[in-house]
Short mmCIF file of the C-alpha atoms (twelve columns), coordinates in Angstrom:
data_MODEL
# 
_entry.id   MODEL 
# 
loop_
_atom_site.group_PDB 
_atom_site.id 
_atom_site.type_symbol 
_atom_site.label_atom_id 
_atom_site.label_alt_id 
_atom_site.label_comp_id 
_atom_site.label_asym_id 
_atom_site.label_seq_id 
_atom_site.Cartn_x 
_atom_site.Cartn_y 
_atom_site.Cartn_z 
_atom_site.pdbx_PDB_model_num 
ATOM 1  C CA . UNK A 1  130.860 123.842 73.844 1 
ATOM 2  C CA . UNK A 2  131.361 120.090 72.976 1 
ATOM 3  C CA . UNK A 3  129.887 119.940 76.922 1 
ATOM 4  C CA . UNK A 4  126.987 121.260 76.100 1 
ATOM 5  C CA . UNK A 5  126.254 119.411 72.975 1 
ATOM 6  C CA . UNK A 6  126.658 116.563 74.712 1 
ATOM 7  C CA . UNK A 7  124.125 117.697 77.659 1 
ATOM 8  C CA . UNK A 8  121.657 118.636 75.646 1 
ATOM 9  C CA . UNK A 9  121.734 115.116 73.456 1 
ATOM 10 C CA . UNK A 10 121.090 114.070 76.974 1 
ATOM 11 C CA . UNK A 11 118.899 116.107 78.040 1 
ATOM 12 C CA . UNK A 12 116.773 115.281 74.635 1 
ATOM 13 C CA . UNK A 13 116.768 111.800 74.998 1 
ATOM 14 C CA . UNK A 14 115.485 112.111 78.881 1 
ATOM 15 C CA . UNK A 15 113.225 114.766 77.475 1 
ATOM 16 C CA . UNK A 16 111.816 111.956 74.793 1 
ATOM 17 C CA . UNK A 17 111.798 109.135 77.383 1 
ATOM 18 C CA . UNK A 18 109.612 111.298 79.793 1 
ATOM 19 C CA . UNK A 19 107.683 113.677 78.489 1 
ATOM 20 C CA . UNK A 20 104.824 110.852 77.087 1 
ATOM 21 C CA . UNK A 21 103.718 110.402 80.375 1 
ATOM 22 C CA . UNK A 22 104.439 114.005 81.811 1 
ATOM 23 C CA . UNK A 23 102.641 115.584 79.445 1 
ATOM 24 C CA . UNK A 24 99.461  113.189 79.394 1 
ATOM 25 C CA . UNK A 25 99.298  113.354 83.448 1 
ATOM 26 C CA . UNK A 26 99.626  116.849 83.338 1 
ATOM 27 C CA . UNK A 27 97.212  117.418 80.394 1 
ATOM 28 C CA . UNK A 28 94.742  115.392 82.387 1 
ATOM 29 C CA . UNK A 29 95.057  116.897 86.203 1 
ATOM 30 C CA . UNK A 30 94.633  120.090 84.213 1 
ATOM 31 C CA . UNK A 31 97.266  122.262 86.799 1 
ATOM 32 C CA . UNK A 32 100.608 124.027 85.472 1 
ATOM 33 C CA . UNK A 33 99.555  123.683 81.408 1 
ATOM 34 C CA . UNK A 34 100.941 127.494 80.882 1 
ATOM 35 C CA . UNK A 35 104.392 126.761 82.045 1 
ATOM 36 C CA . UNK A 36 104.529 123.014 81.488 1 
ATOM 37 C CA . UNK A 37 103.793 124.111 77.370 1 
ATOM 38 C CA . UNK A 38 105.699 126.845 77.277 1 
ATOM 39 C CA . UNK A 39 108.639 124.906 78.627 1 
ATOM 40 C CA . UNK A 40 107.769 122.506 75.388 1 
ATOM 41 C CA . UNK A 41 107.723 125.983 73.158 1 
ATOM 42 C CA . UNK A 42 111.062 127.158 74.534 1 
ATOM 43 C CA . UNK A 43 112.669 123.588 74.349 1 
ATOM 44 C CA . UNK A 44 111.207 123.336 71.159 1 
ATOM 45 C CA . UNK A 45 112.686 126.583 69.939 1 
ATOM 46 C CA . UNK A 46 116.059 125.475 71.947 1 
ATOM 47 C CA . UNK A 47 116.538 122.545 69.427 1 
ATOM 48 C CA . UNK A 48 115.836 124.119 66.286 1 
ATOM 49 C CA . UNK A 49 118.258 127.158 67.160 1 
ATOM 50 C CA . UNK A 50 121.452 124.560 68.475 1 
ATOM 51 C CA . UNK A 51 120.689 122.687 65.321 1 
ATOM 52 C CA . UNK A 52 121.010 126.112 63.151 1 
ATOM 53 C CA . UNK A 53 123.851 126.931 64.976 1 
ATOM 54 C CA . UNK A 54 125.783 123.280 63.941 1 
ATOM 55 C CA . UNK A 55 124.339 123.353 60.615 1 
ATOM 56 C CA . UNK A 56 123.019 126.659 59.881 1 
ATOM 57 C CA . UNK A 57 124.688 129.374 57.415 1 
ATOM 58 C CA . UNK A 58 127.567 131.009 58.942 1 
ATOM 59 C CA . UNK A 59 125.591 134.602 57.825 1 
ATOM 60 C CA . UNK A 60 123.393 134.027 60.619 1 
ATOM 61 C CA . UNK A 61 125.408 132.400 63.013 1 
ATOM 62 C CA . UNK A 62 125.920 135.492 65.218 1 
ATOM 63 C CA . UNK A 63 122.036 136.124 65.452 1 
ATOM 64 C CA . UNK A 64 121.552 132.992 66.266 1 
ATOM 65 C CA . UNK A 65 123.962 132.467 69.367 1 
ATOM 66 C CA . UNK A 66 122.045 135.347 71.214 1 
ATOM 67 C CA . UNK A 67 118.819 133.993 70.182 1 
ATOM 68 C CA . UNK A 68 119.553 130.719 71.976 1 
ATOM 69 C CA . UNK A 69 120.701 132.289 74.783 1 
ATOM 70 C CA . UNK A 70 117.923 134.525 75.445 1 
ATOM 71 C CA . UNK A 71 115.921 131.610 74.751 1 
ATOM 72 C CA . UNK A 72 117.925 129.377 77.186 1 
ATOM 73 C CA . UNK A 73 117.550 131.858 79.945 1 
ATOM 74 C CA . UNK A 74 113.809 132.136 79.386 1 
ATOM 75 C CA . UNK A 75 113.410 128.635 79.613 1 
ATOM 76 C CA . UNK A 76 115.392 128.445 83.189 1 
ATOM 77 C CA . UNK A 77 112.898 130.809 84.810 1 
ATOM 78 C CA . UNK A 78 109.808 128.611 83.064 1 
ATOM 79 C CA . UNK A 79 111.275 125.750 84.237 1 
ATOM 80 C CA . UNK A 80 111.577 127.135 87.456 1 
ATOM 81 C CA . UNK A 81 108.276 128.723 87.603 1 
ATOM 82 C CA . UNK A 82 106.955 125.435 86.402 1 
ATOM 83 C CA . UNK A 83 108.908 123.648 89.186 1 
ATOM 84 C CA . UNK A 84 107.735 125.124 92.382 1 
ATOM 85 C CA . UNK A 85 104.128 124.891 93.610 1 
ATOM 86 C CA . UNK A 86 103.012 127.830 91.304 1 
ATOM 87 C CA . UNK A 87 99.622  127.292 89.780 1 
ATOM 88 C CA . UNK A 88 98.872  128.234 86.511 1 
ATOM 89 C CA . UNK A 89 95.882  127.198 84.307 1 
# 
């Protein structure tokens, strides 16, 4: 577990360094927007639920651990959609 905390602190800071100029060239050539936001959604929804989980009430702790892994698993086949030459509006 301490693994993954530390992959995803990585992962956010790449994810900070990056997506500026990511998300403006793919907001201008106006291709992949579906999956390229709904990756944002999902990693969005990623961090708030590994937050809850660190410093969340215990009461929903158990929710919460299958909620991030559903969403973690969603977000592999968005990234993946979003990673080979699938066009999308």
């Amino acid at each position: 577990m301490a693994l993954h905390g530390v992959a995803a602190m990585l992962a956010m800071l790449a994810l900070g360094s990056v997506l500026p100029f990511h998300l403006k060239a793919g907001l201008k050539s106006k291709r992949k927007w579906l999956s390229g936001l709904g990756q944002l959604g999902f990693l969005a929804s990623l961090i708030i639920t590994g937050a809850l989980l660190y410093y969340g009430p215990e009461g929903i702790r158990d929710t919460l651990v299958n909620l991030h892994w559903m969403i973690g698993l969603a977000f592999f086949v968005i990234f993946l959609l979003h990673t080979i030459n699938v066009r999308d509006r």
